[in-house]
PDB file of N, CA, C, O and CB in Angstrom:
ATOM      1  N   UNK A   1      81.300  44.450 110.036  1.00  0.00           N
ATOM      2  CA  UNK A   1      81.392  43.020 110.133  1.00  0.00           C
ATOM      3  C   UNK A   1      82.295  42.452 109.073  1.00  0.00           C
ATOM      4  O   UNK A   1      83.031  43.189 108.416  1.00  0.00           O
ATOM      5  CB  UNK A   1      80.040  42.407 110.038  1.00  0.00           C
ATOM      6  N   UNK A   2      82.248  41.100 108.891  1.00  0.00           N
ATOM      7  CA  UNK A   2      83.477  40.484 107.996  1.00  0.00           C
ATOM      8  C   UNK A   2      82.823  40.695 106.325  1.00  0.00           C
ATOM      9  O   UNK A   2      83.365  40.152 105.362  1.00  0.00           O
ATOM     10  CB  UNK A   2      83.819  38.481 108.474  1.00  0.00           C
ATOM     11  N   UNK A   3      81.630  41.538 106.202  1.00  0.00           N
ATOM     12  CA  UNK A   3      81.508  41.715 104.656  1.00  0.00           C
ATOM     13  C   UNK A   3      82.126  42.869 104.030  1.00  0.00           C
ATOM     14  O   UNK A   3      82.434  43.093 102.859  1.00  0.00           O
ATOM     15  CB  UNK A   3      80.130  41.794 104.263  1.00  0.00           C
ATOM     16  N   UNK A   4      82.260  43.723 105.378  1.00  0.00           N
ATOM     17  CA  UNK A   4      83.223  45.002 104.369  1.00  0.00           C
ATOM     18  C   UNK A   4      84.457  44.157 104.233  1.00  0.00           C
ATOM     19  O   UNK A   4      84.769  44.158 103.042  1.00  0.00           O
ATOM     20  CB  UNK A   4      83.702  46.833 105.263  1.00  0.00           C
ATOM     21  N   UNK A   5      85.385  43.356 105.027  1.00  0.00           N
ATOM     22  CA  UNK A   5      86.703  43.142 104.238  1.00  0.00           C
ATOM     23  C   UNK A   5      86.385  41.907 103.042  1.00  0.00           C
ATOM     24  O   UNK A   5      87.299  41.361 102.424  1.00  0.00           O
ATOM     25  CB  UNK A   5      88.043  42.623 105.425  1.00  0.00           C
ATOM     26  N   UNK A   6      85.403  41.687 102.906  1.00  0.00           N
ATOM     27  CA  UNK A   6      84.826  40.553 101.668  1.00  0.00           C
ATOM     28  C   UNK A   6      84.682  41.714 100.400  1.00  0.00           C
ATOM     29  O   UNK A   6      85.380  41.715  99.385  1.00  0.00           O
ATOM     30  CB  UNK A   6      82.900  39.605 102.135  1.00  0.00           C
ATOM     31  N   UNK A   7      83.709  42.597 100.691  1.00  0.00           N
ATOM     32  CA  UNK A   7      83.593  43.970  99.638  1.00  0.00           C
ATOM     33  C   UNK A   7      85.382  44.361  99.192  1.00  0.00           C
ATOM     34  O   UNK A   7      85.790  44.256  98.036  1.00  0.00           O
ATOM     35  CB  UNK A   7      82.677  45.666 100.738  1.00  0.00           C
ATOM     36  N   UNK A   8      86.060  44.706 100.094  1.00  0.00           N
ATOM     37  CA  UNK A   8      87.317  45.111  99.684  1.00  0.00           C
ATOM     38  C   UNK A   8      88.402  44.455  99.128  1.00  0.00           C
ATOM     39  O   UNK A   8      89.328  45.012  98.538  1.00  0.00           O
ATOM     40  CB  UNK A   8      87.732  45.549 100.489  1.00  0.00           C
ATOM     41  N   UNK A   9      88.255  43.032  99.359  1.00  0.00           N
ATOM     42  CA  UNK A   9      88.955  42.084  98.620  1.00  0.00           C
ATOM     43  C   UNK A   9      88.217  41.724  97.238  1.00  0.00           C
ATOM     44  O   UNK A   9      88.822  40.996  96.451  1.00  0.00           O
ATOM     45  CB  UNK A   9      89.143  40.859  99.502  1.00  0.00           C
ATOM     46  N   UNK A  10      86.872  42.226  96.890  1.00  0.00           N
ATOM     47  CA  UNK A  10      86.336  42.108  95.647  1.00  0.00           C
ATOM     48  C   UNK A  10      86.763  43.480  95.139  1.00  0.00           C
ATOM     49  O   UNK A  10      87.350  43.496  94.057  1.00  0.00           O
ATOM     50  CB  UNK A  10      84.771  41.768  95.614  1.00  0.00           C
ATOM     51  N   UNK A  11      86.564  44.553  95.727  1.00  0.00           N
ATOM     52  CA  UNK A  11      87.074  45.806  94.975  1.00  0.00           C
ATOM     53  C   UNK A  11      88.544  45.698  94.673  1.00  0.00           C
ATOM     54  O   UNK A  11      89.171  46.335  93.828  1.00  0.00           O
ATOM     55  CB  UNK A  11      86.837  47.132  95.816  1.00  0.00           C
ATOM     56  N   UNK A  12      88.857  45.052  95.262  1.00  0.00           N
ATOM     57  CA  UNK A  12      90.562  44.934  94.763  1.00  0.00           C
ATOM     58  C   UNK A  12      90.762  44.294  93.558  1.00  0.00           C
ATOM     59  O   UNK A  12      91.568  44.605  92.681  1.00  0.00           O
ATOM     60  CB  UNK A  12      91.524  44.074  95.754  1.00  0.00           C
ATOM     61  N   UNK A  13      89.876  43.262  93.575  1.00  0.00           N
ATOM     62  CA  UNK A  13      90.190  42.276  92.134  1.00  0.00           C
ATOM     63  C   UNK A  13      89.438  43.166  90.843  1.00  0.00           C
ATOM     64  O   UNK A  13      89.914  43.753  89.872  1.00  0.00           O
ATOM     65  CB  UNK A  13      89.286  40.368  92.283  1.00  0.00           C
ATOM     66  N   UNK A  14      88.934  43.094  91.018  1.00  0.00           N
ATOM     67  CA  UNK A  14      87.701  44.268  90.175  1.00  0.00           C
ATOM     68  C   UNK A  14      88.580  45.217  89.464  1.00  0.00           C
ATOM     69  O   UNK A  14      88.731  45.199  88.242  1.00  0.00           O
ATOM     70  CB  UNK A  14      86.546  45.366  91.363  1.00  0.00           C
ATOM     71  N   UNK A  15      89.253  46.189  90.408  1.00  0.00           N
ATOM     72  CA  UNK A  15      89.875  47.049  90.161  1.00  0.00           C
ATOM     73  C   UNK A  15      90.902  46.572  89.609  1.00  0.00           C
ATOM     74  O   UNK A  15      91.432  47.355  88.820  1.00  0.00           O
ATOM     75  CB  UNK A  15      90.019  47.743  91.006  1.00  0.00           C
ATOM     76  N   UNK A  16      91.514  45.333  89.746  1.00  0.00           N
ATOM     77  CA  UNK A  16      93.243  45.681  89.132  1.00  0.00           C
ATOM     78  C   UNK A  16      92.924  45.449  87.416  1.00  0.00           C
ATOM     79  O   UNK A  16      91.896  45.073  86.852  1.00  0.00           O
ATOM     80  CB  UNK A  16      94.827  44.161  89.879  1.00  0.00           C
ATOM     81  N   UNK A  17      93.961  45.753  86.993  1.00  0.00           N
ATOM     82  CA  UNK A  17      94.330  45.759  85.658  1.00  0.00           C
ATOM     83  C   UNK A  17      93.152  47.091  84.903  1.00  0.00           C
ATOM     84  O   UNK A  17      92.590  47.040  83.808  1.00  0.00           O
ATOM     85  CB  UNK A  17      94.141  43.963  85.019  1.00  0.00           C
ATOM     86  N   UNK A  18      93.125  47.533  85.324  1.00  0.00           N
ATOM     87  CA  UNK A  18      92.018  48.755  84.801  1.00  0.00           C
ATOM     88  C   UNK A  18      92.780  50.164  84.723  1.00  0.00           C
ATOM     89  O   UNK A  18      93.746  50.561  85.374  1.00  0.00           O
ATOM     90  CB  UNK A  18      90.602  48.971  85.997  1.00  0.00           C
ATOM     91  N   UNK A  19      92.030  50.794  83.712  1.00  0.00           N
ATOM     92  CA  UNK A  19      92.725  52.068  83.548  1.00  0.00           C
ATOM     93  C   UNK A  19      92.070  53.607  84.019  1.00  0.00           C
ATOM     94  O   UNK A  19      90.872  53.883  84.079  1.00  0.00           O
ATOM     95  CB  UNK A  19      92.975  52.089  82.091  1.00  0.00           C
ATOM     96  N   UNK A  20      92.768  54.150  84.208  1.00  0.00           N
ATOM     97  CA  UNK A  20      92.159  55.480  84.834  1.00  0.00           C
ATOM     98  C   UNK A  20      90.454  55.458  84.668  1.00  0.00           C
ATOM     99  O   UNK A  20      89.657  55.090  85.531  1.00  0.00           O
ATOM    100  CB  UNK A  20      92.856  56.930  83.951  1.00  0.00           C
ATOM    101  N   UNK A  21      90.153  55.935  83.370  1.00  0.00           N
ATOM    102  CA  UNK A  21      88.943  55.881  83.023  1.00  0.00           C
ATOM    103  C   UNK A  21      88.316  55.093  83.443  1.00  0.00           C
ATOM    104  O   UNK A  21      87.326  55.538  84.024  1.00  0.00           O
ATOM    105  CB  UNK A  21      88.766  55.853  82.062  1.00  0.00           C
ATOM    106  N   UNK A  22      88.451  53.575  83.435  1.00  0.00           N
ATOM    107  CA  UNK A  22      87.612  52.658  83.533  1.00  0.00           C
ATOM    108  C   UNK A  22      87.130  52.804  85.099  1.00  0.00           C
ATOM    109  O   UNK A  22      86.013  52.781  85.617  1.00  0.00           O
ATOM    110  CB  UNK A  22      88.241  51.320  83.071  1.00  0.00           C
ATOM    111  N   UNK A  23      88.575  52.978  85.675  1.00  0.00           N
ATOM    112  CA  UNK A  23      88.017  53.184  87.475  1.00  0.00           C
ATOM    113  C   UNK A  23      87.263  54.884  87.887  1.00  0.00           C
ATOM    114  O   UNK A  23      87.060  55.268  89.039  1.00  0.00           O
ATOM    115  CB  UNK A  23      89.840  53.039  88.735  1.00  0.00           C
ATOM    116  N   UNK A  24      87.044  55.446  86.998  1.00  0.00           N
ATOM    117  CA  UNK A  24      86.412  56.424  87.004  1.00  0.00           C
ATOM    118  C   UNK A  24      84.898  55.977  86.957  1.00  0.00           C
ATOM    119  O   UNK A  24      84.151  56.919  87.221  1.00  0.00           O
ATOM    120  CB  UNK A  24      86.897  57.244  86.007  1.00  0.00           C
ATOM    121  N   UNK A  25      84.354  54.981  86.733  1.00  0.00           N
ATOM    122  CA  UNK A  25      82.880  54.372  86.117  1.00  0.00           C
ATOM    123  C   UNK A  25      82.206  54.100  87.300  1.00  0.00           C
ATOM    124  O   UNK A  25      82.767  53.540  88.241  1.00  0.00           O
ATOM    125  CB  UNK A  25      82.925  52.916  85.134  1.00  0.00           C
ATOM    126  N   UNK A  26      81.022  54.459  87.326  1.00  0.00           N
ATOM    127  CA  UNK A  26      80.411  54.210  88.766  1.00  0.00           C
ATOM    128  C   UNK A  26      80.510  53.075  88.737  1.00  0.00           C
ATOM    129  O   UNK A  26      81.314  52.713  89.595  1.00  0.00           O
ATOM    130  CB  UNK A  26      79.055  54.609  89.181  1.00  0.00           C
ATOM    131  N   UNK A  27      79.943  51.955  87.964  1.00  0.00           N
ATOM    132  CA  UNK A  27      80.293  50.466  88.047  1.00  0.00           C
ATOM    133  C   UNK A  27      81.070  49.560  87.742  1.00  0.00           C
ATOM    134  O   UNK A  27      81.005  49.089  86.607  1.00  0.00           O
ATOM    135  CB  UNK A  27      79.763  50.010  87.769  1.00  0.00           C
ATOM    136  N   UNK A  28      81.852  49.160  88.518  1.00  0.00           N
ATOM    137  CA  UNK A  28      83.182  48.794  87.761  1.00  0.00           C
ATOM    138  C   UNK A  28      82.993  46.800  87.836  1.00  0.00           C
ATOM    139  O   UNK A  28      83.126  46.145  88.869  1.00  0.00           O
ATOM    140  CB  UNK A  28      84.936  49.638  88.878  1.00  0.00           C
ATOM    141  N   UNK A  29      82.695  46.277  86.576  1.00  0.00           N
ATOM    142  CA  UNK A  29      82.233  44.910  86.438  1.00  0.00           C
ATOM    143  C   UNK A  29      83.865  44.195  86.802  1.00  0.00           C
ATOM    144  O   UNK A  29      84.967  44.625  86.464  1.00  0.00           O
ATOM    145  CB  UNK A  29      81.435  44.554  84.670  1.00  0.00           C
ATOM    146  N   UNK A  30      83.601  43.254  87.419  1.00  0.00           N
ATOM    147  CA  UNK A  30      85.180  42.280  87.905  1.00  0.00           C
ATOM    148  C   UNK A  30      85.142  41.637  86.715  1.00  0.00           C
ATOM    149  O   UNK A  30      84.079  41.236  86.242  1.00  0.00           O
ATOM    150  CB  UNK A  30      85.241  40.990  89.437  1.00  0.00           C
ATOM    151  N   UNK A  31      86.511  41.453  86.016  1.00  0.00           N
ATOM    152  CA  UNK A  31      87.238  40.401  84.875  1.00  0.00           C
ATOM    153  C   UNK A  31      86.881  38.954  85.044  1.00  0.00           C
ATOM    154  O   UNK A  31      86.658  38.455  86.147  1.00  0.00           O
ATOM    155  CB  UNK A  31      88.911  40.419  84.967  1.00  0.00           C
ATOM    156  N   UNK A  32      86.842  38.384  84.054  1.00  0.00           N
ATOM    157  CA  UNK A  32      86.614  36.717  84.307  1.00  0.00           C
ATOM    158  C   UNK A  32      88.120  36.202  84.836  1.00  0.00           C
ATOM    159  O   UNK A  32      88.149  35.389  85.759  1.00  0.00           O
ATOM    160  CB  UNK A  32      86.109  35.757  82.633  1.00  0.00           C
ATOM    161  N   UNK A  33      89.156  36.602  84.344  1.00  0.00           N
ATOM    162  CA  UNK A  33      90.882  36.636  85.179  1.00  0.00           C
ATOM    163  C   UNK A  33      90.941  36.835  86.243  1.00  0.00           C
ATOM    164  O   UNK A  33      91.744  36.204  86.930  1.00  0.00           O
ATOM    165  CB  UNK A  33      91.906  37.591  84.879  1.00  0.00           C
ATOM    166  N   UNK A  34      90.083  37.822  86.810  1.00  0.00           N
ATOM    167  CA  UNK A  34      90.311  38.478  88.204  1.00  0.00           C
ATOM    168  C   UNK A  34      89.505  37.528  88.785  1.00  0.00           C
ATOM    169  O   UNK A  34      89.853  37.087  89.881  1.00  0.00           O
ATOM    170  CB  UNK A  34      89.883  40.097  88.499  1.00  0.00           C
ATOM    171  N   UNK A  35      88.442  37.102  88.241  1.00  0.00           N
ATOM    172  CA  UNK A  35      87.312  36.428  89.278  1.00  0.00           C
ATOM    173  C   UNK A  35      88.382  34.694  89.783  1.00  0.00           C
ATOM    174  O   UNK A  35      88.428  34.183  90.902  1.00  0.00           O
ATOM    175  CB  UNK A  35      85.243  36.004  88.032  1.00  0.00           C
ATOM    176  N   UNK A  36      89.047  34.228  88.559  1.00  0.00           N
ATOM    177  CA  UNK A  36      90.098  32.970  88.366  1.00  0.00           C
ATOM    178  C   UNK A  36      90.894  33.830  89.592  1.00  0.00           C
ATOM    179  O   UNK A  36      90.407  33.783  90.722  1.00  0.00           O
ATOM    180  CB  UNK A  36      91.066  32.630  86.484  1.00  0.00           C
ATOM    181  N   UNK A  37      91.793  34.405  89.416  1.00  0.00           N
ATOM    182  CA  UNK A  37      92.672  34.799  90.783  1.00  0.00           C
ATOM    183  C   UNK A  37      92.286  35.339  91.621  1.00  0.00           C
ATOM    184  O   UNK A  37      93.261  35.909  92.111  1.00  0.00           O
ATOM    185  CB  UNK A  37      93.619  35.467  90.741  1.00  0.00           C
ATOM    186  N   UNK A  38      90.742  35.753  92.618  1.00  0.00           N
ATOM    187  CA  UNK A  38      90.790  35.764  93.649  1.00  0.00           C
ATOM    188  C   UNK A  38      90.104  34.638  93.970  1.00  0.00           C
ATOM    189  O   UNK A  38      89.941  34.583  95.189  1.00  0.00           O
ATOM    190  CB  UNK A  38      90.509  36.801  94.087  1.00  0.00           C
ATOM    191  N   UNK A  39      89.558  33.568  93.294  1.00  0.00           N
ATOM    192  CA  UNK A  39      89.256  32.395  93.950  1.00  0.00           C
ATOM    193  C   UNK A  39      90.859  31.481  94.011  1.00  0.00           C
ATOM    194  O   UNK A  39      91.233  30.794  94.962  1.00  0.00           O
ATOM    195  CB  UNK A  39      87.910  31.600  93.033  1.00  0.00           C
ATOM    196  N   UNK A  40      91.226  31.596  93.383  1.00  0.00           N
ATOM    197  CA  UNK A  40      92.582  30.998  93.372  1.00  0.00           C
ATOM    198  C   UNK A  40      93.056  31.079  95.024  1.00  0.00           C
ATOM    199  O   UNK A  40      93.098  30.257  95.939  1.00  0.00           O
ATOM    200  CB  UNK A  40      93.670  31.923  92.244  1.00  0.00           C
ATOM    201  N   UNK A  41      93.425  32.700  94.867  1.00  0.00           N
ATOM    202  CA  UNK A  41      94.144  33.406  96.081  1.00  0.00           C
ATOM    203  C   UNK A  41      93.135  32.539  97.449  1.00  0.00           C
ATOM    204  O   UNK A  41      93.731  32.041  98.404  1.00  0.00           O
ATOM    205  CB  UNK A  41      93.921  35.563  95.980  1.00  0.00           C
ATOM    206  N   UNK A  42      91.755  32.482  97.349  1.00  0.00           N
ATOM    207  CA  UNK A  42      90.781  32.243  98.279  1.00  0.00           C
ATOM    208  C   UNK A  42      91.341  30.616  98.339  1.00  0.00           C
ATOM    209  O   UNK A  42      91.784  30.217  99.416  1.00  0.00           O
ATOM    210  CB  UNK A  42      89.052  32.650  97.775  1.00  0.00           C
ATOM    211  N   UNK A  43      91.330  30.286  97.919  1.00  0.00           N
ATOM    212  CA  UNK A  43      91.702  28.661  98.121  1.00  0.00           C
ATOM    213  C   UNK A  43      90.570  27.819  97.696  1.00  0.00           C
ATOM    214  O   UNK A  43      90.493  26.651  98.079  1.00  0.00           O
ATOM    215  CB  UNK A  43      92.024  28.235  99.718  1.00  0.00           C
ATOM    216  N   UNK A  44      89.601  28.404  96.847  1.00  0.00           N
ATOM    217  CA  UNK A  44      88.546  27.920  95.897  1.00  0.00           C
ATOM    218  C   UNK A  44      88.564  27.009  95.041  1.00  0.00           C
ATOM    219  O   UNK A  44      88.018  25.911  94.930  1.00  0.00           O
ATOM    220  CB  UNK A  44      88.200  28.672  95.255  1.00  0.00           C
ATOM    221  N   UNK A  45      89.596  27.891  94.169  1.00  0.00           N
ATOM    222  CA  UNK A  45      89.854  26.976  92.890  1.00  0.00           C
ATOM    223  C   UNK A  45      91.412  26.013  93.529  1.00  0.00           C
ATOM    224  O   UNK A  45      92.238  26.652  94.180  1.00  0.00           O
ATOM    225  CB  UNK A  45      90.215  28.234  91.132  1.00  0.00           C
ATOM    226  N   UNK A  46      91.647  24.519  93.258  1.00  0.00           N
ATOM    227  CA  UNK A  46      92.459  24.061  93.876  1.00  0.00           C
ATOM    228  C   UNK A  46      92.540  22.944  92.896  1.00  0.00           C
ATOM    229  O   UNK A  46      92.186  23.193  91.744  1.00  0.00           O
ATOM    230  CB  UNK A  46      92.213  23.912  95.264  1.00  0.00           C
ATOM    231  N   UNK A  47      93.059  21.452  93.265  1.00  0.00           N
ATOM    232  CA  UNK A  47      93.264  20.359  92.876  1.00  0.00           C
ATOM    233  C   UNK A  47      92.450  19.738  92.246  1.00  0.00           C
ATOM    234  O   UNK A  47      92.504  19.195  91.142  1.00  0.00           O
ATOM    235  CB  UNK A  47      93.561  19.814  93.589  1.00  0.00           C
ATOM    236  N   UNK A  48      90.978  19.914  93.655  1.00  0.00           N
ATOM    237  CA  UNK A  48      89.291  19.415  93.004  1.00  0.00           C
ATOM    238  C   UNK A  48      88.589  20.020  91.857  1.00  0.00           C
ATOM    239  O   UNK A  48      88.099  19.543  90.834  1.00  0.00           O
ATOM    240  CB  UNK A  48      88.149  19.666  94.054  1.00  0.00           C
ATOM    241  N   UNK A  49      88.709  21.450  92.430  1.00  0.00           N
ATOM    242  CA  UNK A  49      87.603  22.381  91.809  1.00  0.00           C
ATOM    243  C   UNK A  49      88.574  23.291  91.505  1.00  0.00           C
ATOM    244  O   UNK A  49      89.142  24.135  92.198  1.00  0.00           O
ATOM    245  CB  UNK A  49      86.285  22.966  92.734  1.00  0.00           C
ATOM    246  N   UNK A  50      88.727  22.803  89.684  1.00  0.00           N
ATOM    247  CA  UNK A  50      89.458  23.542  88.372  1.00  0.00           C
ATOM    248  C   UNK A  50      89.003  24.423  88.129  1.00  0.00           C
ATOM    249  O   UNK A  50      87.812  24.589  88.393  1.00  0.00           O
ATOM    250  CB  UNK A  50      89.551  23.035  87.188  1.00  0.00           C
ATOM    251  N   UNK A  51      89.965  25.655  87.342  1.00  0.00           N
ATOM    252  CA  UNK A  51      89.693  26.902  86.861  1.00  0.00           C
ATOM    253  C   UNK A  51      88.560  26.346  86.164  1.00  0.00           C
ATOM    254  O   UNK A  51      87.427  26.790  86.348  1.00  0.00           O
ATOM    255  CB  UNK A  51      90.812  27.703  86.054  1.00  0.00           C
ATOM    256  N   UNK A  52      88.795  25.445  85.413  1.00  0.00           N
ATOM    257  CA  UNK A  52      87.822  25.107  83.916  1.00  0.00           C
ATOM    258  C   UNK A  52      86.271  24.640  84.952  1.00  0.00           C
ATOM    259  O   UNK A  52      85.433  25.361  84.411  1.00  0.00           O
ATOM    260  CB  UNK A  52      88.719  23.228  82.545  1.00  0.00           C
ATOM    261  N   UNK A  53      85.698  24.052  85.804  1.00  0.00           N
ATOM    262  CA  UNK A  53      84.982  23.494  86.618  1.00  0.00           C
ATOM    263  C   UNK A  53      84.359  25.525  87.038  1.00  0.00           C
ATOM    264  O   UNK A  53      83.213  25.918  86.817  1.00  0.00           O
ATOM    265  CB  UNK A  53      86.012  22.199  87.904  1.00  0.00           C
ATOM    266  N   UNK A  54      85.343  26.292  87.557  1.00  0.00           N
ATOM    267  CA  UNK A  54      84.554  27.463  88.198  1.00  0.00           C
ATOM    268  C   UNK A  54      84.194  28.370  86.507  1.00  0.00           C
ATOM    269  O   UNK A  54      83.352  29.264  86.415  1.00  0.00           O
ATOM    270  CB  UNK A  54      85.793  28.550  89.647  1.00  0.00           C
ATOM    271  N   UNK A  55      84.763  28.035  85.725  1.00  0.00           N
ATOM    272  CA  UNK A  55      84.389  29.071  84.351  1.00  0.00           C
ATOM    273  C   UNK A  55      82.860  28.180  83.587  1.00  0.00           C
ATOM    274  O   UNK A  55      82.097  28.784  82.833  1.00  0.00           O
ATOM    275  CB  UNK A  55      86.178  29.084  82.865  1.00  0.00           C
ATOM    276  N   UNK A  56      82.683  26.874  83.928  1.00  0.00           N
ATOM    277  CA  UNK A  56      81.836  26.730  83.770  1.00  0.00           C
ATOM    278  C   UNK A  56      80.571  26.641  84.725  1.00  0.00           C
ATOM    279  O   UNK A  56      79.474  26.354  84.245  1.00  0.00           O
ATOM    280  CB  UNK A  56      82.127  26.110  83.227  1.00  0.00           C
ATOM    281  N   UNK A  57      80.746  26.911  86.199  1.00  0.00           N
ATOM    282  CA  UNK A  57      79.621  27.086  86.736  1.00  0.00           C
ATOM    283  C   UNK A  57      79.077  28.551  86.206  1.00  0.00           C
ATOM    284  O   UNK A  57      77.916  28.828  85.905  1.00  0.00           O
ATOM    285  CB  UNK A  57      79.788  26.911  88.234  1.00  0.00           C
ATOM    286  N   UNK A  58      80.513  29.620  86.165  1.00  0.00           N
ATOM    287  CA  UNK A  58      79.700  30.566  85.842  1.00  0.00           C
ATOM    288  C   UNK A  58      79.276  30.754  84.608  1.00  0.00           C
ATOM    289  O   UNK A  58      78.211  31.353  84.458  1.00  0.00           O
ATOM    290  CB  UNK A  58      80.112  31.507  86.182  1.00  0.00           C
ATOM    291  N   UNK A  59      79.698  30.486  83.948  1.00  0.00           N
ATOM    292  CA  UNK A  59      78.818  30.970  82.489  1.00  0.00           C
ATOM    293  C   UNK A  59      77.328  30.192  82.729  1.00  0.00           C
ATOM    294  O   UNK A  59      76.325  30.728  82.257  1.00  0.00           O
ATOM    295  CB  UNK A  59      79.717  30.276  80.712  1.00  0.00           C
ATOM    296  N   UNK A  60      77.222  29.060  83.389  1.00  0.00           N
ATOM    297  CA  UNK A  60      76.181  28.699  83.355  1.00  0.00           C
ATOM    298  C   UNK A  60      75.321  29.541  84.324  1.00  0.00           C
ATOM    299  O   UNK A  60      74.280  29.827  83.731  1.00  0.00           O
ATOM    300  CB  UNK A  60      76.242  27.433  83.503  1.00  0.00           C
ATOM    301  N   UNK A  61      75.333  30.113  85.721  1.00  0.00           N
ATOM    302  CA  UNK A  61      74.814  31.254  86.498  1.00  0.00           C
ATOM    303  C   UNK A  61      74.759  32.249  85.525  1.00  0.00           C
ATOM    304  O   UNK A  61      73.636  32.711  85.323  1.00  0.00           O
ATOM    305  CB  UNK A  61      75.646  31.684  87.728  1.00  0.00           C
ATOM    306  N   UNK A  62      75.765  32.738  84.813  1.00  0.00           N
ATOM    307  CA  UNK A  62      75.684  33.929  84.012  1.00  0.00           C
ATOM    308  C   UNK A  62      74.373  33.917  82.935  1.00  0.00           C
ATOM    309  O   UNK A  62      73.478  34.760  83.003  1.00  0.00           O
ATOM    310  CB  UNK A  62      77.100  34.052  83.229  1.00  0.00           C
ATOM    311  N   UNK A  63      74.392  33.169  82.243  1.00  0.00           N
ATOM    312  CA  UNK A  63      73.730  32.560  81.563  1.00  0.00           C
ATOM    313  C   UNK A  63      72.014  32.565  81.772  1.00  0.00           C
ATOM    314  O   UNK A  63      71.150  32.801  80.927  1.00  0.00           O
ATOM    315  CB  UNK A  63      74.354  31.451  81.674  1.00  0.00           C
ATOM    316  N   UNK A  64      71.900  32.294  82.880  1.00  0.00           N
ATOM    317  CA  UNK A  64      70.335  32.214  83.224  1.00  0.00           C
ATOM    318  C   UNK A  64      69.962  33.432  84.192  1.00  0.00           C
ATOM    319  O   UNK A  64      68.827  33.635  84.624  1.00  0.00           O
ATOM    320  CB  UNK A  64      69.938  30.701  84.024  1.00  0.00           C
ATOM    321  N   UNK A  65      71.365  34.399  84.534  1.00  0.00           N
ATOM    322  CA  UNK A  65      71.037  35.855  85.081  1.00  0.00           C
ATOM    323  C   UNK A  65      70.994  36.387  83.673  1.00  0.00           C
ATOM    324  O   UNK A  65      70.018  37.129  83.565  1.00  0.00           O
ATOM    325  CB  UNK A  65      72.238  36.678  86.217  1.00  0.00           C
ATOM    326  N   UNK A  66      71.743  36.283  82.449  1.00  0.00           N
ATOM    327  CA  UNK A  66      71.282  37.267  81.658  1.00  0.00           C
ATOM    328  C   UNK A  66      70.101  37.100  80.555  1.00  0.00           C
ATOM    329  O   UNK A  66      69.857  37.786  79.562  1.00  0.00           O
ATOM    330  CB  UNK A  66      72.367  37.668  81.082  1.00  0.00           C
ATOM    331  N   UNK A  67      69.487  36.011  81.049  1.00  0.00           N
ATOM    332  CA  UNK A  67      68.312  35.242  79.884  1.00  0.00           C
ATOM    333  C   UNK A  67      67.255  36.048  80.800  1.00  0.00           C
ATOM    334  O   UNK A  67      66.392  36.773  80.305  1.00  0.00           O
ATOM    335  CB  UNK A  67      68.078  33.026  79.753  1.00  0.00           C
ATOM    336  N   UNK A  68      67.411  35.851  82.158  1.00  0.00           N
ATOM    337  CA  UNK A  68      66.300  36.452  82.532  1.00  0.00           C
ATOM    338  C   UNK A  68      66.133  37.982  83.238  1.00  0.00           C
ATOM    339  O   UNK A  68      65.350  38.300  84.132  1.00  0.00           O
ATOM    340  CB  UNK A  68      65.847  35.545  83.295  1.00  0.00           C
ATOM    341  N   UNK A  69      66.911  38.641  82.691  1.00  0.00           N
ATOM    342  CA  UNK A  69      67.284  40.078  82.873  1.00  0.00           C
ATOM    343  C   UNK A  69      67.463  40.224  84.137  1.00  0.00           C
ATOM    344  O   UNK A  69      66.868  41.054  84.824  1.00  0.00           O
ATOM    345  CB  UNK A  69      66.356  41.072  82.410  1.00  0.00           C
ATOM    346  N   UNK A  70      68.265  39.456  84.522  1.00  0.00           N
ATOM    347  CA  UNK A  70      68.429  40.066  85.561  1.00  0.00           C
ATOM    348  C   UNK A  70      69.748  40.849  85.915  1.00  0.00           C
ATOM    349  O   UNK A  70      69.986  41.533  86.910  1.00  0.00           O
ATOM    350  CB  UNK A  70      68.156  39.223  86.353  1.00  0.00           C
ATOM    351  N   UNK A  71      70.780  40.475  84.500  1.00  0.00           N
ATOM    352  CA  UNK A  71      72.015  40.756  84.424  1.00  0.00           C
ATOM    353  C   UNK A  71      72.152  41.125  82.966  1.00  0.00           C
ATOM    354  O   UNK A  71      71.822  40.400  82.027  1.00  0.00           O
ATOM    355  CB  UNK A  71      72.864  39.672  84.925  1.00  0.00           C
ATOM    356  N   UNK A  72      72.694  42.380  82.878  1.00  0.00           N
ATOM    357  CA  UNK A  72      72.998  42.422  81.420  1.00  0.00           C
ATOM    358  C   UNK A  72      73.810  42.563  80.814  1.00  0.00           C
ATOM    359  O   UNK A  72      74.619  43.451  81.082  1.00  0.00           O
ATOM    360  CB  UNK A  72      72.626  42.954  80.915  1.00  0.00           C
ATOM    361  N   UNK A  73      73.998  41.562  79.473  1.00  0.00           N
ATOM    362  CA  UNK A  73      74.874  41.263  78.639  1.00  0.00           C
ATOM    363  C   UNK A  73      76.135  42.461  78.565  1.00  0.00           C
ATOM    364  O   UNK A  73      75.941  43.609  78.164  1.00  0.00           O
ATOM    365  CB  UNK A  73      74.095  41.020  77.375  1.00  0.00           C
ATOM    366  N   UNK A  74      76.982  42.119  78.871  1.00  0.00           N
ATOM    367  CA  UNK A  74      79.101  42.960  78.688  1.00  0.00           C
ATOM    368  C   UNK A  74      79.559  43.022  79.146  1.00  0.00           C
ATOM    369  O   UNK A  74      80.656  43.503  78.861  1.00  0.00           O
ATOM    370  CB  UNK A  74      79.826  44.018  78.485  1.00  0.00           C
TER     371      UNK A  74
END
């Protein structure tokens, strides 16, 4: 269905700028850069809804996934 090409356009961002090793890691965490350019690319981030507007929703999501373990801190 349309979530594997959703999965593969996240493994793409995830993956770029990484080095051998790093893509060797069973878990490979997506960049806060990468997360800015595939919402970009997505047509997310735009005129309305600023890079600065999506870096602060997430730190704030981030934020209360890693207070309450559900995500952990790096």
């Amino acid at each position: 269905g349309g979530g594997s090409g959703l999965k593969q356009a996240f493994d793409q961002f995830a993956r770029f700028g990484k080095s051998e090793s790093q893509l060797k890691e069973k878990d490979i965490r997506i960049e806060s850069k990468n997360v800015q350019k595939l919402m970009k690319e997505a047509g997310v981030v735009d005129g309305k809804y600023t890079s600065q507007l999506l870096d602060n929703d997430m730190a704030r999501v981030l934020g209360k996934l890693t207070s309450s373990g559900t995500y952990t801190k790096g």
